[in-house]
ROROFI-614553 format. One record per residue: residue in three letters; y, x, z of N, C-alpha, C in turn. Coordinates in steps of 0.001 Angstrom, whole numbers, padded with zeros to 6 digits, always signed. Atoms other than C-alpha are relative to their C-alpha. Layout:
<vopas>
alaYXZYXZYXZ
...
</vopas>
This chain:
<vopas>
unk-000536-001099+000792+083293+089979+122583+000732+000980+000912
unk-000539-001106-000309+084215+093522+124049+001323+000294-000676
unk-001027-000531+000617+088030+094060+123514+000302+001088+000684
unk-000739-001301-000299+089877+097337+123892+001233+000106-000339
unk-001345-000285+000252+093728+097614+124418+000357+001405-000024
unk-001053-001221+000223+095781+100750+123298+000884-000315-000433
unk-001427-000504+000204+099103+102091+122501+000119+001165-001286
unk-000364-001035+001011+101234+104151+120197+001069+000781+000251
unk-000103-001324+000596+102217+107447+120156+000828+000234+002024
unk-000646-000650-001117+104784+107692+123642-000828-000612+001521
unk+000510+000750-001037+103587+106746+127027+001433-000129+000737
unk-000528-000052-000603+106444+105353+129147-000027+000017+001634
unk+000521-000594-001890+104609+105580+133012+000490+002036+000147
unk-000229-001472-000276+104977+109664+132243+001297+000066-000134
unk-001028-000436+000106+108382+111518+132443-000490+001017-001247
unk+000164-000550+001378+109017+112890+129218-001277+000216-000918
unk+001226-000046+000586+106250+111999+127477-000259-000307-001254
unk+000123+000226+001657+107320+111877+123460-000660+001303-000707
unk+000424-000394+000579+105158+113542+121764+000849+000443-002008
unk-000743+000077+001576+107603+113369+118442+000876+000593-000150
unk-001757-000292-000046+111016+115738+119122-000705+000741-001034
unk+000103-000573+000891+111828+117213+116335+001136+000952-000431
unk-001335-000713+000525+114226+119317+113964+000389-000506-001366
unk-001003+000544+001195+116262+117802+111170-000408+001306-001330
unk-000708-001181+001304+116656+120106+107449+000510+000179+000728
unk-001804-000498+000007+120230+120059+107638-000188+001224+001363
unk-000244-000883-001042+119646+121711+111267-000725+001779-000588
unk+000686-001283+000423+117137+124367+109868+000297+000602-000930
unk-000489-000760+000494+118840+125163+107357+000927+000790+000616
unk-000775-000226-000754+121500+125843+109436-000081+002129+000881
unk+000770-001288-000341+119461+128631+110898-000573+001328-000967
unk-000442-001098+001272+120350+132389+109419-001403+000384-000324
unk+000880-000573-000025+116973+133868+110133-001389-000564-000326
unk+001406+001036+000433+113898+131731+108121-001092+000132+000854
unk+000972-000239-000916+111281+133139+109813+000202-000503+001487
unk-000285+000953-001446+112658+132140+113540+000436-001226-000286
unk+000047+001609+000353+113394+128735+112189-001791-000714-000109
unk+001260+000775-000302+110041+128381+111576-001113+000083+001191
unk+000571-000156-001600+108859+129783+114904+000250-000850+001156
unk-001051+001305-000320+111324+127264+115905-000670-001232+000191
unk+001020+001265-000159+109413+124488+114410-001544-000050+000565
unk+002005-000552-000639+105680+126068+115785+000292-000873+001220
unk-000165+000059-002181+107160+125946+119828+000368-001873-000277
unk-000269+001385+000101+108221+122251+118715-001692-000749-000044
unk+001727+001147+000898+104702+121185+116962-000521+000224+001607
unk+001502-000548-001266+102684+123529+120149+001033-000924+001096
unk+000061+000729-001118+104975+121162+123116-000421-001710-000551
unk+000474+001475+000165+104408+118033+120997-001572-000506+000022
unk+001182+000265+000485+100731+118553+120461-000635+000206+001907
unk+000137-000364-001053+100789+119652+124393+000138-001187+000880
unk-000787+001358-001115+102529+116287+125842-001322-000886-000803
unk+001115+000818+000674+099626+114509+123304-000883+000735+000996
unk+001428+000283-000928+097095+116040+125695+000052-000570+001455
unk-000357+000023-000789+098814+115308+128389-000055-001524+000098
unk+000336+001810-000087+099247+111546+127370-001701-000494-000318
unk+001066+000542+000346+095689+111472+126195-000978+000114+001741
unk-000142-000334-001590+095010+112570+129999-000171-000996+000531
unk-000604+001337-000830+096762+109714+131488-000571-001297-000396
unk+000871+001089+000549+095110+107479+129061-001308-000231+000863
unk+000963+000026-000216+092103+108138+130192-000439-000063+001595
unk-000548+000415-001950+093270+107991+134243+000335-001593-000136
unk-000758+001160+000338+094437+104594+132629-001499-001011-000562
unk+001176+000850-000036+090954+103179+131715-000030+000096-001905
unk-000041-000248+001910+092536+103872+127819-000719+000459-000569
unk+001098-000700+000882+090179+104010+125396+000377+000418-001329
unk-000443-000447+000510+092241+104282+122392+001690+000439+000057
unk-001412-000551+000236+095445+105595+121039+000427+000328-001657
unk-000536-000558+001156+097636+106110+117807+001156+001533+000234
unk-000815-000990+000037+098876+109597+117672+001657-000049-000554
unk-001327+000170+000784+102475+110317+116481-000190+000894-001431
unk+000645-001311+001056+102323+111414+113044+001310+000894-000362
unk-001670-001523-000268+105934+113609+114131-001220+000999+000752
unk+000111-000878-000302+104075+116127+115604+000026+001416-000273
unk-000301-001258+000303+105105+119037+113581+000823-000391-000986
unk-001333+000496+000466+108351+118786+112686+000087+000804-001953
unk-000236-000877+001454+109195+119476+108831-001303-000263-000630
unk+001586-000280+000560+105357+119687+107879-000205-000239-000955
unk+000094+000323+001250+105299+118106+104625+001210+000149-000963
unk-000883+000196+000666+108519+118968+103497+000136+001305-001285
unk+000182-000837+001265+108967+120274+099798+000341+001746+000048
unk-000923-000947+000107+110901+122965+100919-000449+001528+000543
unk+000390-000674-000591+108505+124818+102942-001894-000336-000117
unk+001717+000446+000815+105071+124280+100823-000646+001424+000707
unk+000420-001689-000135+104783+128618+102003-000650-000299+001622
unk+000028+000528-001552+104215+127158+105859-001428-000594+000237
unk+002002+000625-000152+100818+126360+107240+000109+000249+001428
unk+000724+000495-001302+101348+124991+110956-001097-000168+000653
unk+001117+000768-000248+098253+123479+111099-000621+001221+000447
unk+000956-001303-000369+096777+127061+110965+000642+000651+001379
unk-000037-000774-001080+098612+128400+113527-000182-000664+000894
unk+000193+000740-001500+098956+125682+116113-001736-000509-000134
unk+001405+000526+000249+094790+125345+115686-000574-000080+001641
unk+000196+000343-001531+094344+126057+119233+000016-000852+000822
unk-000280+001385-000390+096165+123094+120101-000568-000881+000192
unk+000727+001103+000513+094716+120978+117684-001607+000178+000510
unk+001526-000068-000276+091144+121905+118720-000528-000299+001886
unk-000442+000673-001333+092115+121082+122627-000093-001272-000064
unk-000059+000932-000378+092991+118196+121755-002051-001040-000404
unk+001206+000768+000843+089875+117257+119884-001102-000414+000769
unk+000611-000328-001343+087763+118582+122494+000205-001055+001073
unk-000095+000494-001632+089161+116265+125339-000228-001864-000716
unk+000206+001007+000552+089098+113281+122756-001941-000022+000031
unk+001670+000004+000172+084831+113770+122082-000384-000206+000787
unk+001273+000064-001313+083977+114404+125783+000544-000947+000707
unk-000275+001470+000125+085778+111161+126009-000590-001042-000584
unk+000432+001545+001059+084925+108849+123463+001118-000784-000494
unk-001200+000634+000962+088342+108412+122201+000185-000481-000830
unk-000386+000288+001469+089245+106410+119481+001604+000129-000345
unk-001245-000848-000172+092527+108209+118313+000104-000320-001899
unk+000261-000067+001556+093893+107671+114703+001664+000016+000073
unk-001246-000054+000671+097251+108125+112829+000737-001266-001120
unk-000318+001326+001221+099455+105780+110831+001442+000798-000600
unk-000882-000732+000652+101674+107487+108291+001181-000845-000557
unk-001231+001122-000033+105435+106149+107936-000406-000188-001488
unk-000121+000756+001503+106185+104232+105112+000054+000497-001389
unk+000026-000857+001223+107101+106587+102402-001443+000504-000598
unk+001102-000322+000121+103611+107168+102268-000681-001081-000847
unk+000630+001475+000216+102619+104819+099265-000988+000326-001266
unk+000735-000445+001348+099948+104972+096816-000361-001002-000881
unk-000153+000332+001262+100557+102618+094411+001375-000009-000884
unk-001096+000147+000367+103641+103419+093827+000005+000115-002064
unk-000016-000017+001361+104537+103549+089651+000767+001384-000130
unk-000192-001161+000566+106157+107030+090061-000814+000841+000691
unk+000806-000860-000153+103882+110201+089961+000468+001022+001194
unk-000499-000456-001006+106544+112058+092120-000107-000490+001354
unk+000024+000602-001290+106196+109544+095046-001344-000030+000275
unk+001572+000295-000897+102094+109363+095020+000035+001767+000153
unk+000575-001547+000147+102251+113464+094601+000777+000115+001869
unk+000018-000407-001284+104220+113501+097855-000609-000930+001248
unk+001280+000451-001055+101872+110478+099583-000977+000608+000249
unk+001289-000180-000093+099037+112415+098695+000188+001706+000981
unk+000602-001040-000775+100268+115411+100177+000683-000146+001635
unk-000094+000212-001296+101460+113682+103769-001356-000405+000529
unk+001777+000487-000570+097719+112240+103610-000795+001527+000218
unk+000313-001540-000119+096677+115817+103017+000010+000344+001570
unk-000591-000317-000811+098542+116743+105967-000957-000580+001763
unk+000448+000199-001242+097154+114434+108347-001443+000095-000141
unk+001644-000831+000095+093297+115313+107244+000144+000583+000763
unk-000102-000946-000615+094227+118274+108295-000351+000328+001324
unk-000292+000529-001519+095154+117404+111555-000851-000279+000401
unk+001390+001005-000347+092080+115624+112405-001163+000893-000188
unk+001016-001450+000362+090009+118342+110682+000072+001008+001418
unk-000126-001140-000420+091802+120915+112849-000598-000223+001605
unk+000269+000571-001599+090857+118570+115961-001351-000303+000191
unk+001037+000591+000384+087378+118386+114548-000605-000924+000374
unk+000338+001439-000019+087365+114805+114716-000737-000369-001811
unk+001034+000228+001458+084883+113123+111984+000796-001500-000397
unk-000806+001246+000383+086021+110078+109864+000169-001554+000893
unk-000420+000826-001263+085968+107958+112768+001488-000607+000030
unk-001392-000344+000196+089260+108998+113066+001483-000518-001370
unk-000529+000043+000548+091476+107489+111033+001652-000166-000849
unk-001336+000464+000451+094866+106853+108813+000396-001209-000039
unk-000079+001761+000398+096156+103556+108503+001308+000047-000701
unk-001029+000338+001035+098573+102618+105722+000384-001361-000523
unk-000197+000815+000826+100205+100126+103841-000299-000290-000890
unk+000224-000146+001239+099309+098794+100003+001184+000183-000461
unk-001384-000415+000563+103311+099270+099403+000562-000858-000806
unk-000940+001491+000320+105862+097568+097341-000590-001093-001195
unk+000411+001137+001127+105502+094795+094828+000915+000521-001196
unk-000749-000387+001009+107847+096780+092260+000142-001262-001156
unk-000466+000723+001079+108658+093484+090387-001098-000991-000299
unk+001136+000463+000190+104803+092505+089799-001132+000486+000895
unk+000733-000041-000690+102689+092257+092654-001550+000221-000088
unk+001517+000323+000504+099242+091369+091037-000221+002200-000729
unk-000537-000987+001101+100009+094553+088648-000088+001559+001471
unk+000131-001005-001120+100881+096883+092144-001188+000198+000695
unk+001183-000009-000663+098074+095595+093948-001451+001155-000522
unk+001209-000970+000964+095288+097094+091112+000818+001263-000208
unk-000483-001085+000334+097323+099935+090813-000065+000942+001246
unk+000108-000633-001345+096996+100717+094331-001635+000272-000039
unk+001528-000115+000009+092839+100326+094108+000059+001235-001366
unk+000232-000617+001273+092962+102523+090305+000514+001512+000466
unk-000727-001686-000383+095365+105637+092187-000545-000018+001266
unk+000915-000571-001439+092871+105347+095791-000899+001080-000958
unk+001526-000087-000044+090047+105623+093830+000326+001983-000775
unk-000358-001303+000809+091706+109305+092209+000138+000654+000863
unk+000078-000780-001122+092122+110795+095676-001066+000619+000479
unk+001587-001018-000342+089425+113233+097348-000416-000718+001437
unk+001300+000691-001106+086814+111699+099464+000363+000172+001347
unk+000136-000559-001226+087685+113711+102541+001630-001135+000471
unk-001629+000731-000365+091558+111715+102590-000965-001617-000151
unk-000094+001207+000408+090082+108429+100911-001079-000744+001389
unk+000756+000807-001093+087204+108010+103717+000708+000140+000986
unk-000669-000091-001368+090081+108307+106507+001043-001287+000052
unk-001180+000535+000500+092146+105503+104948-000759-001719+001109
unk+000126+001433-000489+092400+101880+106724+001296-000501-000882
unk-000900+000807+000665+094314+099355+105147+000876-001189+000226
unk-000459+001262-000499+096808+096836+106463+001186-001019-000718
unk-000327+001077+000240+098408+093966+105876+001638-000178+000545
unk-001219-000538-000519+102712+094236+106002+000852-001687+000245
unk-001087+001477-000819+105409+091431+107373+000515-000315-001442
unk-000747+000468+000673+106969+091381+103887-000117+000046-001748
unk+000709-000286+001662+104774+091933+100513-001103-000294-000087
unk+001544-000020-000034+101641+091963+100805-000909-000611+001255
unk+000435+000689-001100+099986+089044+102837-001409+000381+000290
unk+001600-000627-000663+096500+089380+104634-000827-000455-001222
unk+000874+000109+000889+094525+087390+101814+000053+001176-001270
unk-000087-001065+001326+096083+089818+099105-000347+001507+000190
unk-000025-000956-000167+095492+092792+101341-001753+000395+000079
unk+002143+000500-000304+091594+091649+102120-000424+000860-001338
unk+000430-000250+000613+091230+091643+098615+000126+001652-000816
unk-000396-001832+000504+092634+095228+097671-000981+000458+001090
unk+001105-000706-001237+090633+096447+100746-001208-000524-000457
unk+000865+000268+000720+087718+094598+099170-000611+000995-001305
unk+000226-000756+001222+087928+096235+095689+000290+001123-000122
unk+000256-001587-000300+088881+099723+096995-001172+000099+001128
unk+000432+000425-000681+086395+099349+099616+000207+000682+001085
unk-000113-000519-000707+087993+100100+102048+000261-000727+001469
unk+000061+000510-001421+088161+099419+106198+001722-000975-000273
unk-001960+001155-000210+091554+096077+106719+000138+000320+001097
unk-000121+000214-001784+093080+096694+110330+001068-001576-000452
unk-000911+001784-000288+094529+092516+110699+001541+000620+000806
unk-001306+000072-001132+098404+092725+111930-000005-001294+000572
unk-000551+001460-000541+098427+089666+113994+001638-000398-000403
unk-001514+000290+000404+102215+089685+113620+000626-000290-000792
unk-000672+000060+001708+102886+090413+110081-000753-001317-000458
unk+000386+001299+001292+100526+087627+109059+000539-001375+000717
unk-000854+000937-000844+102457+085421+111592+001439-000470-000479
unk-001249+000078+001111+105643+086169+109655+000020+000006-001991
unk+000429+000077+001847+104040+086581+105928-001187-000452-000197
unk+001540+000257+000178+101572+083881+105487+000524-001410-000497
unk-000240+001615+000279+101823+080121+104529-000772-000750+000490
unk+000312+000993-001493+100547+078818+107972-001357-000160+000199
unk+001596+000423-000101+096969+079000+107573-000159+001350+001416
unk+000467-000757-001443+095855+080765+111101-000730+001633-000550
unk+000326-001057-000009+094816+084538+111109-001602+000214-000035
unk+001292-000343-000032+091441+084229+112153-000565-000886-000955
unk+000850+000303+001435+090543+082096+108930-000589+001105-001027
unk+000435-001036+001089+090340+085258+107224-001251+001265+001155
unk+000515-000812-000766+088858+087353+110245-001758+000167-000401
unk+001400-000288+000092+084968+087159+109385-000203+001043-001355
unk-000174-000744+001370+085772+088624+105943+000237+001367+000209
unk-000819-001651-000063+088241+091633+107315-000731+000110+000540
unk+001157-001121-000261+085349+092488+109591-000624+000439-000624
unk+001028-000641+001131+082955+092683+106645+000559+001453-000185
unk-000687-001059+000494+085483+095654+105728-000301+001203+000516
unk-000130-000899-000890+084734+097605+108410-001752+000456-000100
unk+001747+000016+000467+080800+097695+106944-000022+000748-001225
unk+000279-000523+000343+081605+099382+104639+000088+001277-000322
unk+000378-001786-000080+080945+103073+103217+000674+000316+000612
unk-000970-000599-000689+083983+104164+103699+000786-000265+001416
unk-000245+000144-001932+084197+103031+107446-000520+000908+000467
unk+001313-000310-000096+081110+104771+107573-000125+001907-000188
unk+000466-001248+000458+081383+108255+106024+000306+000856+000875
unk-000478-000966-000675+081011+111181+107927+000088-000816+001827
unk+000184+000112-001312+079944+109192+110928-001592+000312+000605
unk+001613-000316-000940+076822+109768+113365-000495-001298-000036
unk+000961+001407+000007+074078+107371+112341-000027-000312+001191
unk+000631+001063-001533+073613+104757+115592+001790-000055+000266
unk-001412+000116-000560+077532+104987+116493+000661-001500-000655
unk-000606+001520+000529+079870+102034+116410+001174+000323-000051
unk-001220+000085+000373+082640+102088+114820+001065-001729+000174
unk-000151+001277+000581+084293+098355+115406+001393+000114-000619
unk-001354+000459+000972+087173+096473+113968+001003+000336+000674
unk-000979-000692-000636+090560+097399+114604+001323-001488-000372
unk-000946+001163+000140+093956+094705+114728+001261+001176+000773
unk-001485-000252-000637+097465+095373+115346+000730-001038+000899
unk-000730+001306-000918+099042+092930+118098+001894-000200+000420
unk-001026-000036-000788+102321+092608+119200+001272-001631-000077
unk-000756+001332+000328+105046+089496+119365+001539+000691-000132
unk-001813-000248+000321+108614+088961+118170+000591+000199+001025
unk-001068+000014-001242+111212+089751+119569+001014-000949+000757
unk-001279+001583-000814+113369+086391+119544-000525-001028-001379
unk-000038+000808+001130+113465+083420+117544+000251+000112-001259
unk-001086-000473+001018+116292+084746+115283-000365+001198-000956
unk+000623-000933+000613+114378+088078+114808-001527+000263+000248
unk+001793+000435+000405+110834+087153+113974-001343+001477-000124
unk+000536-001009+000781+109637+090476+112200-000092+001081+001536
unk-000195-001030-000522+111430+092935+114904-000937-000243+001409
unk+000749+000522-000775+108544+093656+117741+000641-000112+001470
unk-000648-000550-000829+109427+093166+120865-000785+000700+001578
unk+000788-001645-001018+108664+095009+124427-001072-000451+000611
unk+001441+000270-000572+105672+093396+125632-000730-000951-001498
unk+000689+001149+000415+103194+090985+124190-000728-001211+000657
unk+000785+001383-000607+102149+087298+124733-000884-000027+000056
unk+001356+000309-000118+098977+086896+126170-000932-001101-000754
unk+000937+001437+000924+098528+083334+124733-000126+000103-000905
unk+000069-000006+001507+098783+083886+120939-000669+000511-000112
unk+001254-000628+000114+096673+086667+121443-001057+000047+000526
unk+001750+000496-000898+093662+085140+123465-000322-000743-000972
unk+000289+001374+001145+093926+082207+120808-000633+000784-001053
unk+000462-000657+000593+093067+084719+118374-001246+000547+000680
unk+000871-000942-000324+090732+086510+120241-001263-000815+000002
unk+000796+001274-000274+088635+083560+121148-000322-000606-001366
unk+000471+000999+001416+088399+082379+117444-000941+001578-000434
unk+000368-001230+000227+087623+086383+116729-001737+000058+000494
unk+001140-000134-000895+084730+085965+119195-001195-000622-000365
unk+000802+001484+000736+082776+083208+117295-001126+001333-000788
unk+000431-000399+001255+081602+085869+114906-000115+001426+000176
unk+000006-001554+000016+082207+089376+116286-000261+000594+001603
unk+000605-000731-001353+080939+091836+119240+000750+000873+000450
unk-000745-001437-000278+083381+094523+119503+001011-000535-000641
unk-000939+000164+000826+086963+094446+118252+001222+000805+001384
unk-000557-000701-000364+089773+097226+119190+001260-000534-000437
unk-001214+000533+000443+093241+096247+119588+001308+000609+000081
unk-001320-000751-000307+096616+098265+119034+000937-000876+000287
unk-001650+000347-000683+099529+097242+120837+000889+000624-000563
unk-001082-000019+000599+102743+097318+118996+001290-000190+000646
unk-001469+000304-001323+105181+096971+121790+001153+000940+000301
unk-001606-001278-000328+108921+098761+122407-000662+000737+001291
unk+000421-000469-001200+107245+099546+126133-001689+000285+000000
unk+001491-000896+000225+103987+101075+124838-000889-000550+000821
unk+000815+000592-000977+101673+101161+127903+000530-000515+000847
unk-000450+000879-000905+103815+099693+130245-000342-001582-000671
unk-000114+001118+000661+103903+096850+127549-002175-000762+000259
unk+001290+000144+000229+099727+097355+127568-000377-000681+001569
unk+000782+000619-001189+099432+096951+131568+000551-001229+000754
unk+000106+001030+000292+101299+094264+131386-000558-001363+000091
unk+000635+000800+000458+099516+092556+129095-001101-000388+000761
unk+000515-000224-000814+096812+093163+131461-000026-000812+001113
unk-000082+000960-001542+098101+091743+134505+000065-001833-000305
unk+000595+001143+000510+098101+088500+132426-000932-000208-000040
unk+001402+000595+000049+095077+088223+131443-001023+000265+000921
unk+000821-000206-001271+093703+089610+134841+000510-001990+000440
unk-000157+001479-000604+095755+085898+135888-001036-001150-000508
unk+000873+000811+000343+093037+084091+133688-001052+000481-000381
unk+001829-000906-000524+089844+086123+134720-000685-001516-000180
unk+001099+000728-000161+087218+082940+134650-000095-001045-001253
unk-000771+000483+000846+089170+081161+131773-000963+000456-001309
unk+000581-000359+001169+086712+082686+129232+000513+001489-000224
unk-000592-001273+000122+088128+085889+130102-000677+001015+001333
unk+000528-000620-000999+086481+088433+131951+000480+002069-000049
unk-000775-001202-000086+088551+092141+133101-001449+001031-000130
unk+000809-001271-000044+086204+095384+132264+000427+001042+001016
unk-000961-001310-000094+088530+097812+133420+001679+000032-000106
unk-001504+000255+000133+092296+098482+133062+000357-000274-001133
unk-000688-000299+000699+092474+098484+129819-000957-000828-000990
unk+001164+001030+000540+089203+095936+128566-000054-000919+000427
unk+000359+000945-000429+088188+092749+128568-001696-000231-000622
unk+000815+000783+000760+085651+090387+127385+000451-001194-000407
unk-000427+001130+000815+086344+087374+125587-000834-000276-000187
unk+001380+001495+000067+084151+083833+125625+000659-000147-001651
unk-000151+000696+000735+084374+082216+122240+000558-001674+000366
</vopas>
């Protein structure tokens, strides 16, 4: 099995390389003149979307094949207050740079929208403003004319009291969203509601792509191993909506989140690298059944955390482990 390590959103090898500064309200309000406030937030979005080509760059000096964007890159962007505002249109230049250096790559590049972002929620006010941060990052992706390749990754959200009840409520308010958001959607599996079997099956009956958290189902599971479910969550990735809006013959594979705790005491919180062993053990059961499989790193030390990981599993090259590159392996079953 062909694996692929990436990172999210900062690179720490570059000097200043956050892609995410931003500006507060409170600050912009602050500011007498509206119009230069929001010129304000442009020169913010155009250096954040600038240091993103810059890290996508280095990635790619780095053997990196993917990456999770930051989804800060234009500060304010969805906020109620400034619905009159259309970033996206102006910084297009940007966005179409970046898109450009992603294609004549072969990047796999996708977004994961914070938490507030929930669509099963039970009030209409909270899916009206999920649906328009999902909006938002279309956009984005549009403006980078990346094809559904490209995607979002989300949560199924809280258990408001009745889990079973949230779950279908989350599949009944996807299926009401517009095609162009709903085929960008991945679906994962969280540390503290919603375990991997319950998330399978919502990703099942919306049909939509599962990315596996190794972690979360490490901390929210009742001990049955990760890759028991793994032949299934690949199925996920088969279907349509993996699919739409891609170039017949292309491969899209599976996608996982990796990373380890941080201590005994704090289980959930990730910490700055990751263990090689937990995640070969996985990989190696992964391998039984699958050809491809892409893996995000979840680590406080990003790519440092990634090369790393790396220099481990370069230590057990013959082990059923064989180095591609800086940033690939292969994996024996």
């Amino acid at each position: 099995m062909i694996v692929r390590f990436g990172y999210v959103a900062i690179s720490l090898q570059l000097k200043d390389a956050s892609p995410s500064k931003t500006m507060t309200m409170t600050n912009f309000r602050k500011l007498p003149d509206r119009d230069a406030a929001l010129r304000r937030l442009e020169a913010i979005g155009r250096a954040n979307l600038q240091t993103t080509l810059r890290v996508l760059k280095h990635n790619v000096a780095e053997d990196i094949h993917m990456y999770r964007m930051s989804s800060k890159l234009i500060p304010l962007a969805t906020h109620a207050e400034l619905q009159d505002w259309d970033p996206v249109a102006v910084l297009q230049p940007e966005f179409a740079e970046i898109g450009e250096y992603v294609r004549k790559h072969n990047l796999r590049v996708s977004f994961h929208p914070d938490h507030f972002t929930v669509i099963n929620t039970p009030k209409p006010e909270v899916l009206e403003a999920a649906v328009r941060d999902l909006r938002h990052h279309v956009r984005m992706l549009d403006a980078m004319g990346l094809d559904a390749r490209s995607k979002n990754n989300i949560h199924v959200g809280g258990a408001y009291g009745d889990k079973p009840t949230s779950g279908d409520r989350f599949v009944e308010q996807f299926a009401t969203l517009d095609d162009d958001i709903r085929c960008r959607i991945t679906l994962e599996n969280d540390d503290k509601t919603f375990t991997t079997p319950e998330t399978l099956d919502i990703a099942q009956r919306a049909g939509l792509p599962m990315v596996l958290d190794i972690h979360h189902h490490m901390v929210n599971c009742e001990g049955e191993p990760a890759s028991l479910y793994w032949p299934d969550i690949a199925r996920t990735w088969e279907s349509p909506l993996a699919r739409t809006d891609v170039p017949e013959g292309s491969h899209l594979p599976p996608k996982i989140h990796a990373s380890s705790p941080r201590s005994a005491t704090d289980r959930r919180s990730h910490a700055d690298g990751v263990e090689a062993g937990p995640l070969l053990d996985f990989l190696r059961q992964a391998a039984r059944t699958s050809s491809h499989l892409d893996v995000m790193l979840e680590a406080k030390h990003k790519d440092l955390a990634l090369l790393q990981l790396m220099n481990d599993l370069r230590a057990l090259e013959g082990d059923g482990v064989r180095i591609i590159d800086k940033a690939s392996i292969e994996v024996l079953p």
